[in-house]
Gaussian input, Z-matrix of N, CA and C with variables (Angstrom, degrees):
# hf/3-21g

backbone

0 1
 N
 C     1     B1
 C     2     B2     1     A1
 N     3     B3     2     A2     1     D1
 C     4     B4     3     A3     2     D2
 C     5     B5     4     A4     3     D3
 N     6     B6     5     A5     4     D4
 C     7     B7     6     A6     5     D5
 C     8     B8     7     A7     6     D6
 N     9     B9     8     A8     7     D7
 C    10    B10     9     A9     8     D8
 C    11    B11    10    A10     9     D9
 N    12    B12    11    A11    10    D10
 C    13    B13    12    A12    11    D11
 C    14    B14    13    A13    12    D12
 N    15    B15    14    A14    13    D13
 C    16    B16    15    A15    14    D14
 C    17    B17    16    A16    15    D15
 N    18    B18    17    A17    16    D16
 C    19    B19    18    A18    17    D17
 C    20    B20    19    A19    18    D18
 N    21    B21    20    A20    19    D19
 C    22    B22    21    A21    20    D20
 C    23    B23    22    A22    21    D21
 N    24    B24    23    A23    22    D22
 C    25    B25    24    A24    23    D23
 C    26    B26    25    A25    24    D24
 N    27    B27    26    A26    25    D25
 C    28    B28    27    A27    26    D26
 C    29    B29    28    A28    27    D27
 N    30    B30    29    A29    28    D28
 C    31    B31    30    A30    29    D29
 C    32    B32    31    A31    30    D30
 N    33    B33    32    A32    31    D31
 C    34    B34    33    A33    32    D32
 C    35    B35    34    A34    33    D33
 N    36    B36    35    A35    34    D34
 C    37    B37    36    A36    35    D35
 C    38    B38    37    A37    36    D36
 N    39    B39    38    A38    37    D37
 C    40    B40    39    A39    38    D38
 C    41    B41    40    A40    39    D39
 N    42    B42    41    A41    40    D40
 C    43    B43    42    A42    41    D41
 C    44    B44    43    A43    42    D42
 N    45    B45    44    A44    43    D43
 C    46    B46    45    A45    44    D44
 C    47    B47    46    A46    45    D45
 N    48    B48    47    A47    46    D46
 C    49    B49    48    A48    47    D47
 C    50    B50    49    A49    48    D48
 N    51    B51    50    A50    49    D49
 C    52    B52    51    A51    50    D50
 C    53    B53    52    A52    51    D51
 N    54    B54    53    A53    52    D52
 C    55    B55    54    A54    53    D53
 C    56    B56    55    A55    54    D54
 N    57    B57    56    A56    55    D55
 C    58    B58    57    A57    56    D56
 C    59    B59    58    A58    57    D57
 N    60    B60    59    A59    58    D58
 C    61    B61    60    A60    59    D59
 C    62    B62    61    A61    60    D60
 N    63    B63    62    A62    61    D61
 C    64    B64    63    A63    62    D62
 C    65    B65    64    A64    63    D63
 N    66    B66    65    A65    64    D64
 C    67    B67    66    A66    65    D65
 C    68    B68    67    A67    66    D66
 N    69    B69    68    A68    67    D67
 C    70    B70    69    A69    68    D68
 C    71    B71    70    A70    69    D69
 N    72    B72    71    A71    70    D70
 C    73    B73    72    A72    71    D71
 C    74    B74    73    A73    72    D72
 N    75    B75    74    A74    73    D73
 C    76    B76    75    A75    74    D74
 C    77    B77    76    A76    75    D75
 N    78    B78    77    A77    76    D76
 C    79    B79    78    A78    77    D77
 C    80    B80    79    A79    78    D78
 N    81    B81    80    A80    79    D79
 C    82    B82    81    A81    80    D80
 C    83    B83    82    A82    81    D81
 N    84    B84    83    A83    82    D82
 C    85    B85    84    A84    83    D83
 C    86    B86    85    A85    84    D84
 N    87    B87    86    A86    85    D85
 C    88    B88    87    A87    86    D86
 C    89    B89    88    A88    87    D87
 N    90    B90    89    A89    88    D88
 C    91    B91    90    A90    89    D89
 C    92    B92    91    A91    90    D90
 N    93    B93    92    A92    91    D91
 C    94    B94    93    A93    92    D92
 C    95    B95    94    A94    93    D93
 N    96    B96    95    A95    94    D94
 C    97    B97    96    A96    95    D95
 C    98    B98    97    A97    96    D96
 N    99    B99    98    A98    97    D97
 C   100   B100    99    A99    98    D98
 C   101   B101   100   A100    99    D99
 N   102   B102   101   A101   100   D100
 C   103   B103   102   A102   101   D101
 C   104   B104   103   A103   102   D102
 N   105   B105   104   A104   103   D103
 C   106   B106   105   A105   104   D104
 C   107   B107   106   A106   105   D105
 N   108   B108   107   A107   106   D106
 C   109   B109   108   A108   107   D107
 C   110   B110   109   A109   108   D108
 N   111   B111   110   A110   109   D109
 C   112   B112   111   A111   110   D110
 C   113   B113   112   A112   111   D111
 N   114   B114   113   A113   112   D112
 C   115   B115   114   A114   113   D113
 C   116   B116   115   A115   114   D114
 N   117   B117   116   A116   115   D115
 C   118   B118   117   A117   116   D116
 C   119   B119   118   A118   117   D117
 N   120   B120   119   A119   118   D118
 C   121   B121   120   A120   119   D119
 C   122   B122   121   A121   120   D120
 N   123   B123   122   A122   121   D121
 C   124   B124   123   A123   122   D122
 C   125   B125   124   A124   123   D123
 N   126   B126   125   A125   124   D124
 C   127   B127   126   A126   125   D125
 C   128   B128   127   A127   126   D126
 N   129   B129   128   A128   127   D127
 C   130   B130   129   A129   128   D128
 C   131   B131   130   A130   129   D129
 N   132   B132   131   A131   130   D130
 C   133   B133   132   A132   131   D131
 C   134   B134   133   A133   132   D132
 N   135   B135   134   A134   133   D133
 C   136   B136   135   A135   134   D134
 C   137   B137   136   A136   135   D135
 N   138   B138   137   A137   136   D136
 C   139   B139   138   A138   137   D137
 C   140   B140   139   A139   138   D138
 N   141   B141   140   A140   139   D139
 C   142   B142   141   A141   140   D140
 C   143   B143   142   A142   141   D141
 N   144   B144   143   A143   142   D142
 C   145   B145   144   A144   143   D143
 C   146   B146   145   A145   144   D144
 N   147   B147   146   A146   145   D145
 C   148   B148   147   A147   146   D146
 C   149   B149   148   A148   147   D147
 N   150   B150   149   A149   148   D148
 C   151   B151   150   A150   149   D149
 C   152   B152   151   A151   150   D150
 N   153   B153   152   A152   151   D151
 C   154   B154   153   A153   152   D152
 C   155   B155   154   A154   153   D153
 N   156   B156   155   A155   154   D154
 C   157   B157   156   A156   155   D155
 C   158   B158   157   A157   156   D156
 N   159   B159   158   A158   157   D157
 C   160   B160   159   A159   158   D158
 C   161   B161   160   A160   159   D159
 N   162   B162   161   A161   160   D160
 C   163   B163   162   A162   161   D161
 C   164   B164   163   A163   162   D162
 N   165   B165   164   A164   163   D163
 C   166   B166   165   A165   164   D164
 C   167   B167   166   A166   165   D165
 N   168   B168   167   A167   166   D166
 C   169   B169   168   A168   167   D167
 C   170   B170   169   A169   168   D168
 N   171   B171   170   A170   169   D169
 C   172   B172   171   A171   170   D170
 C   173   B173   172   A172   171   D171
 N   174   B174   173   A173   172   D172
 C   175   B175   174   A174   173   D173
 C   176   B176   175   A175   174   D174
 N   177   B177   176   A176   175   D175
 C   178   B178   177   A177   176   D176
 C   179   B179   178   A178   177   D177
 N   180   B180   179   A179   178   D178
 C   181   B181   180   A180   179   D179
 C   182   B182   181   A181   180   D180
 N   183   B183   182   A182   181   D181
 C   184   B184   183   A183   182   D182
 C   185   B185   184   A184   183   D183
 N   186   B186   185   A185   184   D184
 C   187   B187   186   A186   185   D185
 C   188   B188   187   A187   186   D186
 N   189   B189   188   A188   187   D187
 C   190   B190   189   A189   188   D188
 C   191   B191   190   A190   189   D189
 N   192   B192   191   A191   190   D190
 C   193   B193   192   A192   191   D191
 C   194   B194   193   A193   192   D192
 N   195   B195   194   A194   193   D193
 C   196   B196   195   A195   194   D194
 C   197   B197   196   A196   195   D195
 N   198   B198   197   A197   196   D196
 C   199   B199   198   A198   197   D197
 C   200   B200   199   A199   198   D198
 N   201   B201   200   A200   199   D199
 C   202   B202   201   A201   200   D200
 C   203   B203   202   A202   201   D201
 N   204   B204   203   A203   202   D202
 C   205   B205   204   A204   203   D203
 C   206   B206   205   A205   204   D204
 N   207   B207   206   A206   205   D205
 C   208   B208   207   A207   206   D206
 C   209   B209   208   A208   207   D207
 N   210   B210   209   A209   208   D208
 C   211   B211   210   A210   209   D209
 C   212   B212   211   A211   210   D210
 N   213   B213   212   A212   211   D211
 C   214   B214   213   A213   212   D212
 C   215   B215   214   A214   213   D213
 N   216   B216   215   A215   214   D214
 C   217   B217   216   A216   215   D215
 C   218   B218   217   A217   216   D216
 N   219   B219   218   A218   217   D217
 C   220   B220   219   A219   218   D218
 C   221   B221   220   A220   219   D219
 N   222   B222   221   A221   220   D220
 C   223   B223   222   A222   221   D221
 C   224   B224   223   A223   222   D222
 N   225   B225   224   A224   223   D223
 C   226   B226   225   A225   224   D224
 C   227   B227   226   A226   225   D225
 N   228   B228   227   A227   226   D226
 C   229   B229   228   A228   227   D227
 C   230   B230   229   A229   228   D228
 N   231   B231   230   A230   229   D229
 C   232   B232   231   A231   230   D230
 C   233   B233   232   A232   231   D231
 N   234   B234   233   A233   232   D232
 C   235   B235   234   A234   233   D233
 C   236   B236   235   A235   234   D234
 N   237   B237   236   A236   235   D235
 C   238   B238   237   A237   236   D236
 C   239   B239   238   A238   237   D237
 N   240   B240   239   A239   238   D238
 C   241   B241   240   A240   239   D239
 C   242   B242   241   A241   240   D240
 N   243   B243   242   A242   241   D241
 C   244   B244   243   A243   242   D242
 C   245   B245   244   A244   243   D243
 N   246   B246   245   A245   244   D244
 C   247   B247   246   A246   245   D245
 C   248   B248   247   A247   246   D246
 N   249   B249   248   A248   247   D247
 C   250   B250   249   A249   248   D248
 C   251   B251   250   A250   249   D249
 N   252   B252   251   A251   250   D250
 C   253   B253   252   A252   251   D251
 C   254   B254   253   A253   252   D252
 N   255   B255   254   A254   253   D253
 C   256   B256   255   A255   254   D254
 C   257   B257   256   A256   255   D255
 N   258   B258   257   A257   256   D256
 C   259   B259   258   A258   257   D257
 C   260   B260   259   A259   258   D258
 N   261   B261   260   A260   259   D259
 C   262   B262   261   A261   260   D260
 C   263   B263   262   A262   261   D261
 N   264   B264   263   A263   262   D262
 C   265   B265   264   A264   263   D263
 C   266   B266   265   A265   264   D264
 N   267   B267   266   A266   265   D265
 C   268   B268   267   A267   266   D266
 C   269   B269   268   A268   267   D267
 N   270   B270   269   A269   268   D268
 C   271   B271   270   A270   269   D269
 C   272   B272   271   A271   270   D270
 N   273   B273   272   A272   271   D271
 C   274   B274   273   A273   272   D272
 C   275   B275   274   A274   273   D273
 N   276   B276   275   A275   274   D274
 C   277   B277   276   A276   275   D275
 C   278   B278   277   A277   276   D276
 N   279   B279   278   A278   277   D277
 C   280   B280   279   A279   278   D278
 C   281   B281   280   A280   279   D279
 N   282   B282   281   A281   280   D280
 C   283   B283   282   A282   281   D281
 C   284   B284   283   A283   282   D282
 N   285   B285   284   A284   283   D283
 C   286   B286   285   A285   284   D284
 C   287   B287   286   A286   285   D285
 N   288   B288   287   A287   286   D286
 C   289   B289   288   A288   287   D287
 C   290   B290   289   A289   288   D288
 N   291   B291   290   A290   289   D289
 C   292   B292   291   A291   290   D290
 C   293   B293   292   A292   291   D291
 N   294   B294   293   A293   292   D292
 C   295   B295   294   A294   293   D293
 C   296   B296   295   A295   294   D294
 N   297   B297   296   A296   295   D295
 C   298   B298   297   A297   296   D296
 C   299   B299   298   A298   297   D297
 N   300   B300   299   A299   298   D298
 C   301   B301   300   A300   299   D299
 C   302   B302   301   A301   300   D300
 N   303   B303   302   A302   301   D301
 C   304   B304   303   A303   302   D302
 C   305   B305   304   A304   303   D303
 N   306   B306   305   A305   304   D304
 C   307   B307   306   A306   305   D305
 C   308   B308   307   A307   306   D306
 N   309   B309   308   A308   307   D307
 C   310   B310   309   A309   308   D308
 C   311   B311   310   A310   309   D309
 N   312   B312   311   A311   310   D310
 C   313   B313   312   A312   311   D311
 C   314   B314   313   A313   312   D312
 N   315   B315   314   A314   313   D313
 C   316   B316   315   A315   314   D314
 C   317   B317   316   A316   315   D315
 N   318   B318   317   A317   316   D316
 C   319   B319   318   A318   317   D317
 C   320   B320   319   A319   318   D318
 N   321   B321   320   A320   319   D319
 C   322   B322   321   A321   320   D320
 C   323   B323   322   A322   321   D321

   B1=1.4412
   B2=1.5320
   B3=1.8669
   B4=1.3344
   B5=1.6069
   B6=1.2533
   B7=2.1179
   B8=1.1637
   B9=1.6552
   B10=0.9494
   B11=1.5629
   B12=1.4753
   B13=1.1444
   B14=1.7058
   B15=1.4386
   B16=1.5123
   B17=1.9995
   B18=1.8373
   B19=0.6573
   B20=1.4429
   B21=1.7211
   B22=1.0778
   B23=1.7431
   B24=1.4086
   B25=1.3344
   B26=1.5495
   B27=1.0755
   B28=1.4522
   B29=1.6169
   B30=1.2230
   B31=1.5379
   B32=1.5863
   B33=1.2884
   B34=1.1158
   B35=1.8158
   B36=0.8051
   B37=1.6437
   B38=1.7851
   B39=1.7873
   B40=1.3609
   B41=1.7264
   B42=1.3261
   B43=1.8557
   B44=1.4708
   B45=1.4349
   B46=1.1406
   B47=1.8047
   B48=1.0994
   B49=1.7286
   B50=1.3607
   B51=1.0274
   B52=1.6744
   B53=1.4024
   B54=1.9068
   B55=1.0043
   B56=1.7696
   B57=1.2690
   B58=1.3519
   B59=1.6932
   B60=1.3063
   B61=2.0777
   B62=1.4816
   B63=1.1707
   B64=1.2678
   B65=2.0365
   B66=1.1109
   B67=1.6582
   B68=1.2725
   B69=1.1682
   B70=1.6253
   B71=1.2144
   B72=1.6349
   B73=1.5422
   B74=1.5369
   B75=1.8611
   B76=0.7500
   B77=1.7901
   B78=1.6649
   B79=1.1868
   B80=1.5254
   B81=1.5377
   B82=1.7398
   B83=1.5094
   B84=1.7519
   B85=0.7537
   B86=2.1774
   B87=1.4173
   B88=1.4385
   B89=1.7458
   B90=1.1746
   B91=1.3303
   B92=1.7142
   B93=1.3912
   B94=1.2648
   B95=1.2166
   B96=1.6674
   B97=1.9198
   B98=1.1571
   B99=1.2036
   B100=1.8172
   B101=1.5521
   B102=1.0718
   B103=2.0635
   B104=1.1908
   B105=1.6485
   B106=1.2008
   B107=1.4463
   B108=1.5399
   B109=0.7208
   B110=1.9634
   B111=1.3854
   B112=1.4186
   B113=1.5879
   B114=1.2990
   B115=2.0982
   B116=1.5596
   B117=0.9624
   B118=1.5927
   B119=2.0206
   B120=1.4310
   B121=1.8631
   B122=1.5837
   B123=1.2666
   B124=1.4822
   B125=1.8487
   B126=1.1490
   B127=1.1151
   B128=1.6718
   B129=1.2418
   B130=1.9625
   B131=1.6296
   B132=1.7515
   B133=1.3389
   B134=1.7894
   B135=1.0496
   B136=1.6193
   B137=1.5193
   B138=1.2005
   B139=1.2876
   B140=2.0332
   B141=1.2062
   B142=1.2612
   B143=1.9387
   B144=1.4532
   B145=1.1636
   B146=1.3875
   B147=1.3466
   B148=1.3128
   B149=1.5526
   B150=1.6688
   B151=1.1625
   B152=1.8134
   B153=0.7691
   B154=1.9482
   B155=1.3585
   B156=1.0813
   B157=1.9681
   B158=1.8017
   B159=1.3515
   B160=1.4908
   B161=0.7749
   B162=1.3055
   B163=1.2283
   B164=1.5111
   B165=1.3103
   B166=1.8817
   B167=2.0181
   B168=1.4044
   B169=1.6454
   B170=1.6261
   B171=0.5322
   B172=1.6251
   B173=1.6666
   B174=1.1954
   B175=1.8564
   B176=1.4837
   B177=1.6285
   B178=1.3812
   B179=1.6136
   B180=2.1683
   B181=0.9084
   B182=1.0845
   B183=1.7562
   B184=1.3497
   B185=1.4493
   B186=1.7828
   B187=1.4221
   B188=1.1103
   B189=1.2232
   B190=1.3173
   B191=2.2646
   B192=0.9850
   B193=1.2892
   B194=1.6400
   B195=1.3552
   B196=1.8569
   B197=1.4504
   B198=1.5200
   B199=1.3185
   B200=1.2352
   B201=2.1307
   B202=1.4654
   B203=1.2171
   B204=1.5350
   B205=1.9531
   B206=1.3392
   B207=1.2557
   B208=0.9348
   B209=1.4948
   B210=1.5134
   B211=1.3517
   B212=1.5547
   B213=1.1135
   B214=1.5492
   B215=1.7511
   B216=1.2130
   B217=1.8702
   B218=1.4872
   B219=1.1797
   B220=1.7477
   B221=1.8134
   B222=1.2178
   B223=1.3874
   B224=1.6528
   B225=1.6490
   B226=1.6065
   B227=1.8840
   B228=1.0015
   B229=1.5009
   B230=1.7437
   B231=1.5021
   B232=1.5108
   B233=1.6215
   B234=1.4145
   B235=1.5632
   B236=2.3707
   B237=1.5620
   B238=1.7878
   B239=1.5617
   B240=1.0191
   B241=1.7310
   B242=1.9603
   B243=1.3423
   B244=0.7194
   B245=2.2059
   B246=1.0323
   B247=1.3736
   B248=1.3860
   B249=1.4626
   B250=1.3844
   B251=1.6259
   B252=1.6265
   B253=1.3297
   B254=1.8191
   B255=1.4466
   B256=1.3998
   B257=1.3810
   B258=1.4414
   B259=1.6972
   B260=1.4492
   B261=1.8493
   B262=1.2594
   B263=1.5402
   B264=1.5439
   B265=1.4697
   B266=1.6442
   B267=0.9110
   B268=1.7546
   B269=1.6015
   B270=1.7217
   B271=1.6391
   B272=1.3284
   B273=0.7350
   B274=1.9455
   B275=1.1217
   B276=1.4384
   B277=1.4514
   B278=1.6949
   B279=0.8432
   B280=1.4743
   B281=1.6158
   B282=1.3794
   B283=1.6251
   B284=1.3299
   B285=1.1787
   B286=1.4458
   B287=1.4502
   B288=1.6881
   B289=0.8269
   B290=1.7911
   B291=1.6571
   B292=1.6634
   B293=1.6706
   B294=1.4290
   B295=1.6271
   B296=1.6723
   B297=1.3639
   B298=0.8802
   B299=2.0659
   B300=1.4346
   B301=1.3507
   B302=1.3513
   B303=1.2574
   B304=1.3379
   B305=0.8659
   B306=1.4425
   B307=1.5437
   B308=1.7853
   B309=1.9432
   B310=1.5834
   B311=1.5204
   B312=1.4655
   B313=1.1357
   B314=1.3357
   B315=1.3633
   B316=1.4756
   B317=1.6965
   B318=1.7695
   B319=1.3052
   B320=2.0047
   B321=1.2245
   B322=1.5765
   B323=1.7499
   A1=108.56
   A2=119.23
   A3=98.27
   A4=79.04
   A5=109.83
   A6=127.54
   A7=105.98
   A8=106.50
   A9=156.14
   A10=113.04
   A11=154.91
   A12=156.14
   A13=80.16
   A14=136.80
   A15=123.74
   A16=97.70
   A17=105.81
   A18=120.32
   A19=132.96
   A20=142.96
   A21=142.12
   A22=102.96
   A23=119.82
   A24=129.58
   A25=107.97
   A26=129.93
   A27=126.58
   A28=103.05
   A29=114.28
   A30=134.80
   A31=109.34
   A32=133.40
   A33=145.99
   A34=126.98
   A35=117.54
   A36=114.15
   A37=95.74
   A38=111.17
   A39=107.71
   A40=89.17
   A41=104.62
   A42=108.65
   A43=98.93
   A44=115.25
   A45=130.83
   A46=84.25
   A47=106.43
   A48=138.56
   A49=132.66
   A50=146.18
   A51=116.61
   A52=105.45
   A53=115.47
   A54=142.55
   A55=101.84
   A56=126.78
   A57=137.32
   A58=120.95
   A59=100.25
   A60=103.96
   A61=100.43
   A62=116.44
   A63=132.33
   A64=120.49
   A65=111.01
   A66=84.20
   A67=95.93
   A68=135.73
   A69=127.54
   A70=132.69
   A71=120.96
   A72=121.92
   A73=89.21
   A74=135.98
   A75=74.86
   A76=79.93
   A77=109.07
   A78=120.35
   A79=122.39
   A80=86.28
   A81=84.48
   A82=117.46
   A83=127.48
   A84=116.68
   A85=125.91
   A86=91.13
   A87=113.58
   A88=95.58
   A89=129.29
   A90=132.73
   A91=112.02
   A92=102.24
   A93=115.38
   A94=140.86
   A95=104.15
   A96=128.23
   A97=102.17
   A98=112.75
   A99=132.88
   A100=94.11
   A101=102.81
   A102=97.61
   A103=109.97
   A104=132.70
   A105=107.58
   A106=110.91
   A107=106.84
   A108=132.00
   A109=128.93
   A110=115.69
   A111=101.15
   A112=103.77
   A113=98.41
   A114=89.89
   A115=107.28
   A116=99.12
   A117=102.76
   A118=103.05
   A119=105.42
   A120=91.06
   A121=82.25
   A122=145.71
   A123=120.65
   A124=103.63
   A125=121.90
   A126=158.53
   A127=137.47
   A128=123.62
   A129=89.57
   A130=94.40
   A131=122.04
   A132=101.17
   A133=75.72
   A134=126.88
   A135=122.60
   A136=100.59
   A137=135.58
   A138=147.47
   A139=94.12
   A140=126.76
   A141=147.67
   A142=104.21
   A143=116.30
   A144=113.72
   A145=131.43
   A146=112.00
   A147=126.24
   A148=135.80
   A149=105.60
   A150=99.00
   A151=122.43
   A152=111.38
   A153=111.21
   A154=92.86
   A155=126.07
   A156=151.45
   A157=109.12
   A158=98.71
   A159=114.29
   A160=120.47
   A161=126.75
   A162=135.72
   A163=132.31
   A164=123.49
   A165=116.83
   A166=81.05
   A167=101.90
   A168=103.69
   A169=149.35
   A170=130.53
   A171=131.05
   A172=107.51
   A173=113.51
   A174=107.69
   A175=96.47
   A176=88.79
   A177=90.23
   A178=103.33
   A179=122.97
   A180=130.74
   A181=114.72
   A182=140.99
   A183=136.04
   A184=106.18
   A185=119.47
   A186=132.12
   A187=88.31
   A188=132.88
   A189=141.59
   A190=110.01
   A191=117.18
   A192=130.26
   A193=104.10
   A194=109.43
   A195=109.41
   A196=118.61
   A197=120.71
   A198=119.28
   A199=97.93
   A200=110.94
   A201=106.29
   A202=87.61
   A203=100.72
   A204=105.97
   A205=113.40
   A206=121.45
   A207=117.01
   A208=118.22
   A209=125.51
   A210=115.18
   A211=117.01
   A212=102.89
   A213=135.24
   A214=116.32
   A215=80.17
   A216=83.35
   A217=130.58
   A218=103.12
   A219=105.00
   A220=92.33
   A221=136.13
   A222=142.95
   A223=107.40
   A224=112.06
   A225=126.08
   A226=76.91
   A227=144.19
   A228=128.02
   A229=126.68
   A230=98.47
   A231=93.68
   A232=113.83
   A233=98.15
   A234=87.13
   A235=90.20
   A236=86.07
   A237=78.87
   A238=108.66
   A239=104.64
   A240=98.24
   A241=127.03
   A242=139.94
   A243=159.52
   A244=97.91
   A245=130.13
   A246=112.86
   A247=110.96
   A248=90.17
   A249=119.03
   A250=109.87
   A251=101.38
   A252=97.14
   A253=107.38
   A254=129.64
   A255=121.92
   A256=97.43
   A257=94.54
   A258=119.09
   A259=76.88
   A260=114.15
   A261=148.85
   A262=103.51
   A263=105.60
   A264=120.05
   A265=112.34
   A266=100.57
   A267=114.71
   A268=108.68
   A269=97.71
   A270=100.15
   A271=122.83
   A272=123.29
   A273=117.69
   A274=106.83
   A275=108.91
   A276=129.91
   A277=122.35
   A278=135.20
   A279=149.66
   A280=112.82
   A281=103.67
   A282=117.44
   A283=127.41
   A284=93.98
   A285=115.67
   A286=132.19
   A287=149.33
   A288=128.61
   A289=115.09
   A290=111.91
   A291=113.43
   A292=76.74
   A293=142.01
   A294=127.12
   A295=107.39
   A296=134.49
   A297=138.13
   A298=119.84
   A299=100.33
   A300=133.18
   A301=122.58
   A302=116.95
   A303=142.09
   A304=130.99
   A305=141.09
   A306=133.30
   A307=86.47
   A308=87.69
   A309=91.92
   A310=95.25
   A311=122.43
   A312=141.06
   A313=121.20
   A314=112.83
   A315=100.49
   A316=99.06
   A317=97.69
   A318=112.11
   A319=112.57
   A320=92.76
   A321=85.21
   A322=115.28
   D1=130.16
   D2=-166.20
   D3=-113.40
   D4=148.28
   D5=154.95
   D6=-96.92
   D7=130.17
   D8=-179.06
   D9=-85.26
   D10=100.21
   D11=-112.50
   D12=-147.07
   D13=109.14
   D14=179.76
   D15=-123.25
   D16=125.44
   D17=-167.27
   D18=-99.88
   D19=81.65
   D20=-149.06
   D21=-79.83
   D22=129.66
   D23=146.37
   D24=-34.84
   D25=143.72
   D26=153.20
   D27=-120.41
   D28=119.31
   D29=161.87
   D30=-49.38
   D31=108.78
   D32=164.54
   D33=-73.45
   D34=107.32
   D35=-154.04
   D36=-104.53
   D37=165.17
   D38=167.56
   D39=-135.24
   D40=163.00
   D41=-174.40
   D42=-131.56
   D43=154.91
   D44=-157.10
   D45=-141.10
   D46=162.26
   D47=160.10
   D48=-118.17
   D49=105.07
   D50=158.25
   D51=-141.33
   D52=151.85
   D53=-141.69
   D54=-128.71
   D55=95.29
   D56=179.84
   D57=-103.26
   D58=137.60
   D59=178.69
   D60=-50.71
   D61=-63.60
   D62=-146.32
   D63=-111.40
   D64=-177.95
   D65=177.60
   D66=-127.07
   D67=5.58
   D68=137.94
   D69=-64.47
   D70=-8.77
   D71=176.84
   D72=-99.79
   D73=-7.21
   D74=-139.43
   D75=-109.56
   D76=7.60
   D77=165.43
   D78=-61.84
   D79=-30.37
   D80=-175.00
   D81=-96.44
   D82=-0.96
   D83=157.00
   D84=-71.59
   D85=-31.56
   D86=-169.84
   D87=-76.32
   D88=-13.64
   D89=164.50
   D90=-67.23
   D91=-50.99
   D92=174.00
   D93=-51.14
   D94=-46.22
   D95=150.36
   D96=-40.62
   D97=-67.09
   D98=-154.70
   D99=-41.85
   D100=-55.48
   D101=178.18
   D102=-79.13
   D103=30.53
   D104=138.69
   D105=-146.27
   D106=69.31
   D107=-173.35
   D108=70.06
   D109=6.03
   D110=-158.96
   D111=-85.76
   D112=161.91
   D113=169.88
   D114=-116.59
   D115=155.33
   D116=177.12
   D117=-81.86
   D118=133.80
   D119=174.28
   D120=-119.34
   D121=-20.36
   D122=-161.77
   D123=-167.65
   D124=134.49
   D125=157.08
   D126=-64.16
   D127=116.32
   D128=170.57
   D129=-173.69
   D130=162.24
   D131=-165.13
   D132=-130.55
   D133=155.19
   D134=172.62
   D135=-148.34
   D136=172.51
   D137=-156.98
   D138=-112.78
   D139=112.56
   D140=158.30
   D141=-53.37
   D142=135.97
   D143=168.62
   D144=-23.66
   D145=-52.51
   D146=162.61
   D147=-51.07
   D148=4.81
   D149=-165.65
   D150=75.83
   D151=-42.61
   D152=176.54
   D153=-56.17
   D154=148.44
   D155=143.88
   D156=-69.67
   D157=136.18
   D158=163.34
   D159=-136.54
   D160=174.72
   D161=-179.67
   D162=-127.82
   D163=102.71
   D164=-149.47
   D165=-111.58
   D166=119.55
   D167=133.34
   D168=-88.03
   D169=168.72
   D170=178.88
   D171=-124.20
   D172=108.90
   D173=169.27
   D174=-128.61
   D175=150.91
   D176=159.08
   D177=-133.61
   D178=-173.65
   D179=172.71
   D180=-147.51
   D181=169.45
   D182=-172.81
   D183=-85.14
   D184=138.04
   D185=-146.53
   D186=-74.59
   D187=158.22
   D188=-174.11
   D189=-143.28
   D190=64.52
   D191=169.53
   D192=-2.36
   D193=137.96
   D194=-169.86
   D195=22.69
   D196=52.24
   D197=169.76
   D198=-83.40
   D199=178.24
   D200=-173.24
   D201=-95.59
   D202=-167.71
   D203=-177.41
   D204=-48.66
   D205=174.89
   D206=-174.66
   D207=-81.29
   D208=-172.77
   D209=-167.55
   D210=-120.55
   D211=11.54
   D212=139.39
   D213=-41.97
   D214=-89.87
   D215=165.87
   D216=-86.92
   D217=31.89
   D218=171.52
   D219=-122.36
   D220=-14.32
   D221=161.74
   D222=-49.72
   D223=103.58
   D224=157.76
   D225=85.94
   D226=-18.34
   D227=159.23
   D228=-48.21
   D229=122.30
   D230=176.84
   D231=-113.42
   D232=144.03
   D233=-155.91
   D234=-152.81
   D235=127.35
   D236=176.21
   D237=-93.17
   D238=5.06
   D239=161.05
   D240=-62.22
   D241=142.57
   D242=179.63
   D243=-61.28
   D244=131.56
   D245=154.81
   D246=-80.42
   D247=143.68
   D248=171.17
   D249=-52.10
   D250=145.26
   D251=-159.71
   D252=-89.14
   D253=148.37
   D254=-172.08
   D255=-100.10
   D256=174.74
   D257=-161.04
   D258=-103.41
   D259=125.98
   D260=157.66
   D261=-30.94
   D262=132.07
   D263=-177.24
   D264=-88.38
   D265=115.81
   D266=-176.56
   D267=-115.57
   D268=84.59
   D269=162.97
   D270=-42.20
   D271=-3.57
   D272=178.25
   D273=-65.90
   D274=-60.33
   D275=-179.26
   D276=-44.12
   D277=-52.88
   D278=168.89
   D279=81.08
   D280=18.16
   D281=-171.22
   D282=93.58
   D283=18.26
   D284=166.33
   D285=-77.71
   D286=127.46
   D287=-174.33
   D288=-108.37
   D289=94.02
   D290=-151.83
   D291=-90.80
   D292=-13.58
   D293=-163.64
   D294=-38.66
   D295=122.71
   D296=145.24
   D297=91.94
   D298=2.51
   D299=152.49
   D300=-79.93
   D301=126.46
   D302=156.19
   D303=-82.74
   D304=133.78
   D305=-178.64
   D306=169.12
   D307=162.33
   D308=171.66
   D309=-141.20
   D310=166.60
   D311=-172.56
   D312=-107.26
   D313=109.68
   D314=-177.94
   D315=-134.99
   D316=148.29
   D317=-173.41
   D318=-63.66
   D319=146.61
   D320=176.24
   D321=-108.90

């Protein structure tokens, strides 16, 4: 009898925050993520000590090994540095990180 050892990728994620007055800054910042890749997972508006309302999201995106900072804080940032250059997009992958893993795939 031979066992069969079946091996799942696990998707590695990174999470971001941000905290807006209004819900027009705070669409249009989350527009802004959105093109580089972030997702929105959660929403919520609560009342600040002061009485004023805000608005905090939660996004996250798939981890990406020596990426530059995040894109959170490079949003309305001015900066004369060059960005750091990214690691080439390989549709195969689907956001997966297989570098230096072994395993094989077999149908069930």
């Amino acid at each position: 009898m031979t066992k069969t050892a079946t091996i799942h990728a696990m998707q590695k994620w990174e999470y971001e925050f941000l905290t807006k007055k209004t819900e027009a800054y705070l669409v249009k910042e989350l527009n802004e993520l959105g093109q580089h890749g972030w997702e929105l997972v959660a929403a919520g508006q609560c009342k600040e000590r002061g009485g004023d309302t805000a608005w905090t999201a939660f996004l996250k995106r798939p981890y990406v090994p020596h990426a530059a900072k995040p894109a959170a804080e490079k949003v309305g940032e001015k900066t004369t540095e060059s960005p750091a250059p990214s690691a080439p997009s390989d549709s195969t992958s689907r956001g997966f990180d297989l570098e230096g893993d072994e395993f094989s795939i077999k149908e069930e």
